[in-house]
C-alpha positions as a printed Julia matrix, in Angstrom:
557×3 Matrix{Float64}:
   7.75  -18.87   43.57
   5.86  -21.89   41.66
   3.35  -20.93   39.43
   0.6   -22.98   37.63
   0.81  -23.66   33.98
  -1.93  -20.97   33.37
  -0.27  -18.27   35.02
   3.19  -19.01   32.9
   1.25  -19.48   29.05
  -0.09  -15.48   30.03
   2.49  -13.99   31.85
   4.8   -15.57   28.82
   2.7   -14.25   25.63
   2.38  -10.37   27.58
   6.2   -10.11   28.17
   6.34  -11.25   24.39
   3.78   -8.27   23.39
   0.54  -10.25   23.15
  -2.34   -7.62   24.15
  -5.97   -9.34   22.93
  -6.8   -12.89   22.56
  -9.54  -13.9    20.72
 -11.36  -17.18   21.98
 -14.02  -19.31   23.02
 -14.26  -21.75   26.08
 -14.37  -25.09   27.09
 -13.24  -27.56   29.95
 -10.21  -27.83   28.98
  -9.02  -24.64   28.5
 -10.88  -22.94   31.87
  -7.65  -22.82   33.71
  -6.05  -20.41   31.35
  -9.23  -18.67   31.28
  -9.68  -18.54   35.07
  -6.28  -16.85   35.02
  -7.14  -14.09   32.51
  -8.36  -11.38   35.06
  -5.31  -11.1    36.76
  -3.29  -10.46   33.37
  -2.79   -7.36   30.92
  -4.44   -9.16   28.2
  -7.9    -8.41   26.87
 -10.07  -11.87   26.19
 -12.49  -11.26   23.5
 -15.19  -13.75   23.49
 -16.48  -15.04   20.13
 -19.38  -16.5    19.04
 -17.47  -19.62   16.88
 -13.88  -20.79   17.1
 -13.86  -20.61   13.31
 -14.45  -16.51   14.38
 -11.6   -16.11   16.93
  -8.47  -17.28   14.19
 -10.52  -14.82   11.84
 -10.68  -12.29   14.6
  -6.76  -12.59   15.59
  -5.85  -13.04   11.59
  -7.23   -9.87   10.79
  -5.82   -8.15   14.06
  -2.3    -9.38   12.71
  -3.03   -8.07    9.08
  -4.46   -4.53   10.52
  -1.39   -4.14   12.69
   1.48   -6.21   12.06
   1.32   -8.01   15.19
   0.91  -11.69   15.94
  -3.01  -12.54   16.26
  -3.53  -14.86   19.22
  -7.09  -17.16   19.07
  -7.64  -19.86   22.35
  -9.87  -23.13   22.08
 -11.08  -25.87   23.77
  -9.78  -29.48   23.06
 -11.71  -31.7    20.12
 -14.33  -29.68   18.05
 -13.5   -26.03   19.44
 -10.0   -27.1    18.06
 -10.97  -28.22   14.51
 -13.92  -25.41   14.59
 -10.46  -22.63   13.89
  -9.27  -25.2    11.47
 -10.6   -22.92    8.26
  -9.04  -19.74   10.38
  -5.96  -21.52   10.61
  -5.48  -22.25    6.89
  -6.72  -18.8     5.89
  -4.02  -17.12    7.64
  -1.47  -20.0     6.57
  -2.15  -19.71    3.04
  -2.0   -15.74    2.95
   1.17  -15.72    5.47
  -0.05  -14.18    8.76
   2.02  -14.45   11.84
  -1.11  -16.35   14.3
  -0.58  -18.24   16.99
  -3.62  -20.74   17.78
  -3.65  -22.42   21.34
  -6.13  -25.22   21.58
  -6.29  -27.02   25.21
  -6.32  -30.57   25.01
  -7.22  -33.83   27.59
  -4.74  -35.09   30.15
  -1.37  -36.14   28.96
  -2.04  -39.54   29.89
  -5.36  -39.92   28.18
  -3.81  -39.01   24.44
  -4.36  -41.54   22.02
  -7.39  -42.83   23.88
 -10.3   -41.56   22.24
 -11.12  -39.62   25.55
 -14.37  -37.15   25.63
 -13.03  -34.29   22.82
  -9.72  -35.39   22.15
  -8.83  -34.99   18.61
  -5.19  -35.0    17.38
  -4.84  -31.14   16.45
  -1.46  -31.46   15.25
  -1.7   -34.41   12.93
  -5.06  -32.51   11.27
  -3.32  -28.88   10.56
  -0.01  -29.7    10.16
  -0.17  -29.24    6.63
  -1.87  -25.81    6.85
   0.89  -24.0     9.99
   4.56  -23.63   10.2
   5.13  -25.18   12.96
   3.1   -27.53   15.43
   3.95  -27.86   19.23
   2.4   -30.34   22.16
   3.71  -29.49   25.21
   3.94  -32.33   27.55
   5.94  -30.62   30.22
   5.05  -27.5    32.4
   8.72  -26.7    32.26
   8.5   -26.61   28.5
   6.09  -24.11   28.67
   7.36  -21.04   28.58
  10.32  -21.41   26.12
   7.88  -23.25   23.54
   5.54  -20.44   23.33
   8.47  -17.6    23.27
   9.58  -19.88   20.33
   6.18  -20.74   18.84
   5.84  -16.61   18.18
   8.85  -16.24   16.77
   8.4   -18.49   14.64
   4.86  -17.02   13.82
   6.64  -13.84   12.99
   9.62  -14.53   11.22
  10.87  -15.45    8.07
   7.77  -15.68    5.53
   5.0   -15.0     8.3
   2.18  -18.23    9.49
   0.11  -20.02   11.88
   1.9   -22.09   14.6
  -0.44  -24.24   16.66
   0.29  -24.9    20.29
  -1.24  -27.62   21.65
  -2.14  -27.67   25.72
  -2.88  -31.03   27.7
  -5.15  -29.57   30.95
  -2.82  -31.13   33.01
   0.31  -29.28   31.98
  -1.91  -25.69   32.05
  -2.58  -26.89   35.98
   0.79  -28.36   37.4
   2.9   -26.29   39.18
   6.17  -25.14   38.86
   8.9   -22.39   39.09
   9.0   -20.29   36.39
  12.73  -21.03   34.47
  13.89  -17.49   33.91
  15.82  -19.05   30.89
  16.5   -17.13   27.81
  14.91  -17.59   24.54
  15.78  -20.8    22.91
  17.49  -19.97   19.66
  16.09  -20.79   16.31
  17.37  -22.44   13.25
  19.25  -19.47   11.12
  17.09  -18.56    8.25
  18.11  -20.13    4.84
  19.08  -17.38    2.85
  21.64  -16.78    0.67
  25.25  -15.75    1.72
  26.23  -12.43    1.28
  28.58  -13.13   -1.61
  25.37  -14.78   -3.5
  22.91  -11.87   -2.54
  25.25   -9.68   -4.41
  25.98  -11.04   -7.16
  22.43  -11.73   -8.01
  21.14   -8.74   -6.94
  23.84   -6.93   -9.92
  22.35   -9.84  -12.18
  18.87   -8.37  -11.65
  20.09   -4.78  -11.95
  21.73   -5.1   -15.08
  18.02   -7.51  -16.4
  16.09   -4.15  -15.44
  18.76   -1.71  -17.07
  18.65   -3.16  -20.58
  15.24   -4.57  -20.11
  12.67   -2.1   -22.85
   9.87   -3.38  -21.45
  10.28   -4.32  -17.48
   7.11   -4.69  -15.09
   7.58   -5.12  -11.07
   5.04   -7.84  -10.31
   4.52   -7.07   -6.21
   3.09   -9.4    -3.61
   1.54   -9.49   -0.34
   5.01  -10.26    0.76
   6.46   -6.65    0.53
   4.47   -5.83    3.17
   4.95   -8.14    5.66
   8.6    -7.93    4.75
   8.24   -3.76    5.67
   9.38   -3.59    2.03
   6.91   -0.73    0.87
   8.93    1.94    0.86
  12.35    0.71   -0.8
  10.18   -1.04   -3.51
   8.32    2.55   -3.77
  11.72    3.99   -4.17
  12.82    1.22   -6.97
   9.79    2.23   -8.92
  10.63    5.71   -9.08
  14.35    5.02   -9.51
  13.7     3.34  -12.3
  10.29    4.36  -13.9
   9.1     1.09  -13.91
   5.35    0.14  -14.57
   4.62   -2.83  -11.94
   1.2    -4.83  -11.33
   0.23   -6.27   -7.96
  -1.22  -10.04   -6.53
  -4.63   -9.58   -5.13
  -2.37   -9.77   -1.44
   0.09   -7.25   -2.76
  -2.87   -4.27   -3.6
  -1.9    -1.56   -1.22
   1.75   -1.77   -1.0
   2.47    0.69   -3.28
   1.03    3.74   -3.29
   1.42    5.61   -7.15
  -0.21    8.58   -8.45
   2.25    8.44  -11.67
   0.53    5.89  -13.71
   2.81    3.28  -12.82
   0.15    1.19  -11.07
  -1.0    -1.1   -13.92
  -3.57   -3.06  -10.82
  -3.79   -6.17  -10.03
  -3.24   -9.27  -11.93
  -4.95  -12.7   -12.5
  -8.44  -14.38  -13.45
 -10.5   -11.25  -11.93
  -7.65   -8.5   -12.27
  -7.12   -5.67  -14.83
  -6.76   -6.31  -18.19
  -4.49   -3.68  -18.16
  -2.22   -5.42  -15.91
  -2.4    -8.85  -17.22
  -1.78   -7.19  -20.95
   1.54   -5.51  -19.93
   2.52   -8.65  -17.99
   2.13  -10.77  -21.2
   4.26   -8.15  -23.24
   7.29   -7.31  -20.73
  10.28   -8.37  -21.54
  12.04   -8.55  -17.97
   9.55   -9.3   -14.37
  11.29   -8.5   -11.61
   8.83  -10.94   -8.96
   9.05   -9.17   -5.06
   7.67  -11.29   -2.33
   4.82  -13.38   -4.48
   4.6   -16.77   -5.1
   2.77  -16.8    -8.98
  -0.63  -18.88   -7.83
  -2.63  -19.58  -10.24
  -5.33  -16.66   -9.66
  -2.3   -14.56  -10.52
  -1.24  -16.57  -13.97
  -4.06  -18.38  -14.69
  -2.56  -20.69  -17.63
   0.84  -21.1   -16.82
   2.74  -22.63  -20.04
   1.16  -18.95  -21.9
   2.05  -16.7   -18.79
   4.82  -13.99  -19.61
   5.77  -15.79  -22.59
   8.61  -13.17  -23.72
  10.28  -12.51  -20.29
  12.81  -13.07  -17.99
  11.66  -13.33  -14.51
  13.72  -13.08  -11.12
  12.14  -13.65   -7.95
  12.85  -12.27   -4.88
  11.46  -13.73   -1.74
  12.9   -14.92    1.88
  10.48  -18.38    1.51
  12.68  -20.55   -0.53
   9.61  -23.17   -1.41
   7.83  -19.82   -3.11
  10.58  -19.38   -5.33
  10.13  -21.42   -8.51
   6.76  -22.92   -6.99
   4.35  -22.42   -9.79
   6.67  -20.21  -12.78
  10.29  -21.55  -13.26
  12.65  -18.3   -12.29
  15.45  -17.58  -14.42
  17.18  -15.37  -11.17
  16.26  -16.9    -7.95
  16.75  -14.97   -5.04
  16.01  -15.9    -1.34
  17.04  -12.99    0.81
  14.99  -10.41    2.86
  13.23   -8.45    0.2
  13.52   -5.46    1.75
  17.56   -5.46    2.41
  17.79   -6.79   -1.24
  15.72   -4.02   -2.8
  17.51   -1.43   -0.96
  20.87   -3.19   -2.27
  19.12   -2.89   -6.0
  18.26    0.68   -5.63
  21.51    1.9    -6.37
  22.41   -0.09   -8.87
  19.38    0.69  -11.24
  19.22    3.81  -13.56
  17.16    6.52  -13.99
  15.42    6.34  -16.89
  12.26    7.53  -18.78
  11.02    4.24  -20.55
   9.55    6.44  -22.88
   8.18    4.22  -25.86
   7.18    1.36  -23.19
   5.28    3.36  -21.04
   3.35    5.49  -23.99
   2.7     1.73  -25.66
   1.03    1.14  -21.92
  -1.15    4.16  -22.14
  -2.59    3.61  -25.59
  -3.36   -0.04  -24.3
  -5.04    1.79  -21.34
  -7.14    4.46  -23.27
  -8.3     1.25  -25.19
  -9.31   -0.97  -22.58
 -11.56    2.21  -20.58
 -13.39    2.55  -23.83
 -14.58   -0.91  -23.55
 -18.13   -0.9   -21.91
 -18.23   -2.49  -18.28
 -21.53   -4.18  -18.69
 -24.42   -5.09  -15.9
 -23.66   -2.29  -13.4
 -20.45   -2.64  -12.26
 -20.14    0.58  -12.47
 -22.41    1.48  -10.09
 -21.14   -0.92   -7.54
 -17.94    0.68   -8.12
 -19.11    4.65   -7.06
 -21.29    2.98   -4.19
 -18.16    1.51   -2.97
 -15.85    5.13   -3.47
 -18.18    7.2    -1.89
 -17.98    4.78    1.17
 -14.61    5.18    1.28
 -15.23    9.27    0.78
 -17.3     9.29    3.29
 -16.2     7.21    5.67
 -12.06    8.47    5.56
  -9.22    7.83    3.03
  -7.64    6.28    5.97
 -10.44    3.52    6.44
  -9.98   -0.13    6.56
 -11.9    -2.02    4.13
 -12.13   -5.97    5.01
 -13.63   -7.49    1.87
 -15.25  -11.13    2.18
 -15.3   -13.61   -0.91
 -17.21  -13.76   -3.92
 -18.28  -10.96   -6.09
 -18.17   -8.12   -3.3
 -14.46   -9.09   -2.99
 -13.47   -8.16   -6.6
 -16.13   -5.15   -6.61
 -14.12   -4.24   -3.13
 -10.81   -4.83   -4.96
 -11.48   -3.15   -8.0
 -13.01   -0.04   -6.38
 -11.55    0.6    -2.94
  -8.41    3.36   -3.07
  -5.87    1.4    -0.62
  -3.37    4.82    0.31
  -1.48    2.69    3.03
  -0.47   -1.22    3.33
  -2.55   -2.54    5.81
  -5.87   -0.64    4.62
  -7.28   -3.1     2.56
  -7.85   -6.84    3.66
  -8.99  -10.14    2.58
  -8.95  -13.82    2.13
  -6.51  -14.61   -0.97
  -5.18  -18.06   -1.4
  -7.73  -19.66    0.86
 -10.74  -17.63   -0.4
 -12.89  -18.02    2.75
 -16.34  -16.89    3.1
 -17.39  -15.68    5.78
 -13.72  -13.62    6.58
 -14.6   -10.31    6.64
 -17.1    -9.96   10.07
 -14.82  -11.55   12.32
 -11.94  -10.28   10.84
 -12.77   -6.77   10.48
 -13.89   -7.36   14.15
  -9.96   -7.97   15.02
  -8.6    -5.22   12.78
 -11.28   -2.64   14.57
  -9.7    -3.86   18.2
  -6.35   -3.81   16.53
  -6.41   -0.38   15.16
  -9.53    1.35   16.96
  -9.11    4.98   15.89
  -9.01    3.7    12.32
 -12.69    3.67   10.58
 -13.34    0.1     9.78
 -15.87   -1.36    7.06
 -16.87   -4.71    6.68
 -17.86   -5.51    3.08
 -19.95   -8.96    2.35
 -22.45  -10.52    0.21
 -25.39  -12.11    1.49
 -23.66  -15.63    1.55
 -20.47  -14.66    2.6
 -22.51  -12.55    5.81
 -24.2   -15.74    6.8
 -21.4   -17.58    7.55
 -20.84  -16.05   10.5
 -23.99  -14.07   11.19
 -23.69  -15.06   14.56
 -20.25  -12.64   15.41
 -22.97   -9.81   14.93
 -23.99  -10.66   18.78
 -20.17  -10.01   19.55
 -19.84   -6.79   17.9
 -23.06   -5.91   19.43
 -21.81   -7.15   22.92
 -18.69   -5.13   22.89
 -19.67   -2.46   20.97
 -17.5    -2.62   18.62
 -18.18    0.15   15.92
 -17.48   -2.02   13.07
 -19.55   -0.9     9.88
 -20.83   -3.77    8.03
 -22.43   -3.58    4.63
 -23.95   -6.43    3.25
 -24.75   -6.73   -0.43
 -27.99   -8.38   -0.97
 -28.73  -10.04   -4.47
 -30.27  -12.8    -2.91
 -28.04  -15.23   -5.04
 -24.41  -16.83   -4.3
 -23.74  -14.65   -6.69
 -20.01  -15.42   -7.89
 -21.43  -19.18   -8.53
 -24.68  -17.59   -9.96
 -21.84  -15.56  -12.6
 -20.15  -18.36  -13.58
 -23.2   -20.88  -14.31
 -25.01  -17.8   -16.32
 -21.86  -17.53  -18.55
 -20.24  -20.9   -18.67
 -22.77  -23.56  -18.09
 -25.3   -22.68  -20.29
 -27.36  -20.49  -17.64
 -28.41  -23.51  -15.64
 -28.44  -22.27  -12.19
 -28.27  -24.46   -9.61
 -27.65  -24.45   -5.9
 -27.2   -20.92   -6.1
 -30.22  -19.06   -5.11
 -30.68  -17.65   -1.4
 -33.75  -16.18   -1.81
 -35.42  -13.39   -0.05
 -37.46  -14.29    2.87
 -34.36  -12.69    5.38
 -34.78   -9.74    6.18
 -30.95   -8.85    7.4
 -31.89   -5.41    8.43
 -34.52   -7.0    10.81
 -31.75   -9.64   11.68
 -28.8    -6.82   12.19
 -31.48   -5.16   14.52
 -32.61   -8.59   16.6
 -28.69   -8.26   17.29
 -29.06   -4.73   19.11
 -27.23   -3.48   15.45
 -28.44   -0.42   13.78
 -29.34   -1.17   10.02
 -30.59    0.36    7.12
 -31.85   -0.7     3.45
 -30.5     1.17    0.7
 -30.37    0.96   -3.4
 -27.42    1.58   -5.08
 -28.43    4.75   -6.64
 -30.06    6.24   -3.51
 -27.55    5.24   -0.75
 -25.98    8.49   -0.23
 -28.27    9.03    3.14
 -27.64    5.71    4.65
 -23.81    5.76    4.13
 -23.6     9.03    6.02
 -25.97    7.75    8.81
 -23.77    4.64    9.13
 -20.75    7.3     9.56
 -22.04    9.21   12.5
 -22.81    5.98   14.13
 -21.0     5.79   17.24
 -21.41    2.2    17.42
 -21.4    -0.86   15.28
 -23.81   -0.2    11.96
 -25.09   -2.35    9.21
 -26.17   -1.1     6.08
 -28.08   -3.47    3.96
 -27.59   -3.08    0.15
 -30.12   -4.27   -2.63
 -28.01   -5.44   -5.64
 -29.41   -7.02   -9.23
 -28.64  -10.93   -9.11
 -26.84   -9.99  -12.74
 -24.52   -7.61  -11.87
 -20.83   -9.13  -12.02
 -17.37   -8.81  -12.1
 -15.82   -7.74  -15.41
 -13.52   -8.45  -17.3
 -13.33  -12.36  -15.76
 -11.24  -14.94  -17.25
 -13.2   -17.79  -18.2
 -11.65  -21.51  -17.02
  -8.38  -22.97  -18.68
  -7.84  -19.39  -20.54
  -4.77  -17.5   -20.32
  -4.83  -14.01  -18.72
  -5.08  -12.48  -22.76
  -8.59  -14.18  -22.68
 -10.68  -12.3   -20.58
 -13.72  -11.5   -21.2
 -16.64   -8.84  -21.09
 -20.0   -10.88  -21.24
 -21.07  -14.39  -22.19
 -19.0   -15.69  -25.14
 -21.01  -16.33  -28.14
């Protein structure tokens, strides 16, 4: 039996799993859309293209599933451009379809054509135009895998109109098989994973430095068992918070320009870093040449071009992290690291006596009692700028996948949309959307989609009225001259949130107890509004060009 183009792209992506699509419609791609009814797959209709790859990129982070987004041809294509590159540079499996004009009208300027592939093919794995119907089906069965495997991206599929329409029968043919992943031969794995074992066994001073890589390598639990074989201490990227979850003190935080001091401190003095499934950017080691300046460092990681990226790695090792950490855990030893991890907790007891200026503080136990109201087993998706790091800082992450944001790409405007696809992705999981004022109007305009499907997202906006991560960094190092920074306050988001059909409320940080527990007996979508002081920010910070021993608490004299 033939079957059109359309029929083969959706019957295709369900056998492969696909259950939601996120997506917004033009000419172009109205055949695959005409087609949806009659398939298993939920369309969710967005308000911006840049909102459906945020939509499907946080579906994929919430569940470990490949997000799906679907766009017209010319500017609905470059619109998920920034979605696209989010997901790339934080390693979510995505597949982005994007219809295009007629096969025989590419290359001629025609009404929206725009060459998709040449503009993001730095920023996906892979990048596919299907010219053939017959091509169809075994390019997108490929296109996923490839999504999924190895170190996890964005592949881009590119549809001419006239391929999603043509006829034909559907080939029945099995999977085309891909390129064998480059990692090391067993003999190699072995051999380097003793060399590493024998680095942590005479190491005095070792630290695990974990990435957002353990978890999408389902590593969580072996490194979690490393940790306790050994008793080591270990800090985390800003991707890799969550992946291990320690009562024991062994959880130094998170590393980098606005990580713990702690962290960065015990980094600096280790004598051995065992690196799992990070790549060392340069929010995690700020100035390189005077990063870990006394250790050793192996790196594990199944992405070859992360290995040796930024910090030169005196143990390389590109396997699957989690087969190699379970081939480490044996060969490690049990011991108590006594003097190194006492010389950690003096360090600690010093740095909480230091006095976290401007009301962080207070951000911090708004944020907690959010999450103590609203569920240890909540998702927080944080947004960019200061309510990230408050987020960061403050939010208890118990499982992998309950905290997420925009890392390497540091996009404003993530957490709405994307909290939008983690809801849909894990629905009987509370989730809460946290954003500042700038971040939130970025894409405002997804408040009419939660509202239209009822999603019950929880969104809370803080409100300084500033860009307020700029607004930090021009108070303390350009001489207080702001600039281009100030919002203002003649919105009223409340009043906006409601225009949407959203409940809202307007709280203070020290009287917000009411309105958090009114947003958690909402049974639908629910905005809560929070006033915040244009000068609270994020302490410690490192200031730019300093190493991650120079942070500091306030403006430098």
């Amino acid at each position: 039996m033939e079957k059109t183009g359309a029929d083969i792209l959706l019957e295709t992506l369900a056998k492969e799993g696909v259950e939601v699509i996120f997506g917004y419609p033009g000419t172009n791609s109205l055949p695959i859309l005409d087609r949806i009814s009659d398939s298993p797959i939920d369309h969710y209709l967005v308000r911006h293209e840049q909102a459906a790859a945020h939509a499907a990129d946080g579906y994929a982070r919430a569940t470990g599933k490949v997000g799906v987004c679907l766009s017209t041809s010319g500017p609905g294509a470059t619109n998920m451009v920034t979605g696209i590159a989010t997901a790339y540079m934080d390693s979510t499996p995505l597949v982005a379809l994007t219809a295009q004009v007629t096969t025989d009208l590419l290359g001629s300027d025609a009404f929206q054509e725009t060459d998709i592939i040449g503009i993001t093919m730095p920023i996906t794995k892979h990048s596919f135009l299907v010219n053939r119907v017959e091509k169809l089906e075994s390019t997108l069965e490929e296109a996923l895998e490839i999504a999924r495997s190895g170190r996890p991206g964005p592949v881009l599929v590119d549809l001419p109109i006239d391929v999603i329409t043509e006829r034909c029968q559907s080939t029945g043919k099995k999977k085309s098989a891909l390129a064998q992943k480059k990692t090391a031969n067993r003999k190699e794995i072995t051999a380097k994973v003793r060399e590493i074992s024998r680095h942590l066994n005479e190491a005095e001073r070792p630290i695990i430095m974990i990435g957002g890589g353990i978890k999408l390598a389902d590593a969580c639990i072996p490194v979690s068992e490393l940790i306790e074989q050994g008793q080591l201490p270990f800090v985390t990227t800003m991707m890799g918070i969550g992946s291990v979850h320690s009562p024991n003190g062994f959880n130094l935080g998170f590393i980098g320009t606005h990580g713990s001091e702690l962290a960065n401190r015990a980094v600096h003095q280790a004598d051995f870093i065992l690196a799992v499934g990070t790549r060392f950017s340069d929010r995690s080691t700020s100035k390189i040449e005077q990063f870990a300046p006394l250790a050793t460092i192996a790196q594990i990681d199944i992405d070859p071009t992360s290995i040796g990226k930024n910090i030169k790695s005196d143990i390389a090792l590109v396997a699957d992290i989690s087969e190699a950490v379970n081939e480490l855990i044996p060969l490690v030893k049990k011991k108590k690291r006594s003097q190194w991890l006492e010389r950690i907790e003096r360090e600690r007891s010093n740095i909480e006596g230091k006095h976290l200026s401007n009301g962080f503080g207070q951000v911090a136990k708004f944020i907690r009692k959010v999450q103590e109201i609203m569920g240890e087993d909540a998702i927080a998706v944080a947004d960019v700028g200061l309510n990230q790091i408050w987020t960061l800082h403050s939010w208890r992450s118990n499982t992998p996948r309950g905290l997420l944001t925009s890392g390497g790409m540091g996009t404003m405007g993530f957490s709405l949309p994307a909290a939008m696809g983690a809801k849909i992705g894990s629905p009987d999981r509370e989730v809460v959307a946290f954003s500042g004022d700038g971040g939130f109007f970025m894409n405002i305009q997804e408040l009419a989609t939660v509202s239209y499907y009822n999603l019950p997202v929880k969104i809370i906006v803080f409100n300084n009225g500033h860009l307020g991560m700029i607004r930090q960094y021009q108070d303390l190092f350009y001489n207080a001259r702001f600039n281009a920074c100030e919002l203002g306050d003649k919105v009223d988001i409340k009043a906006v949130a409601r225009g949407f059909g959203i409940p809202a409320e307007k709280v203070s940080l020290d009287n917000s107890v009411a309105g958090i527990e009114k947003m958690r007996r909402a049974q639908g979508p629910y905005l809560l509004e929070v006033t915040v002081d244009p000068n609270n920010y994020v302490f410690p910070i490192i200031p730019p060009g300093g190493s991650n021993m120079e942070m500091i608490y306030g403006r430098q004299k």
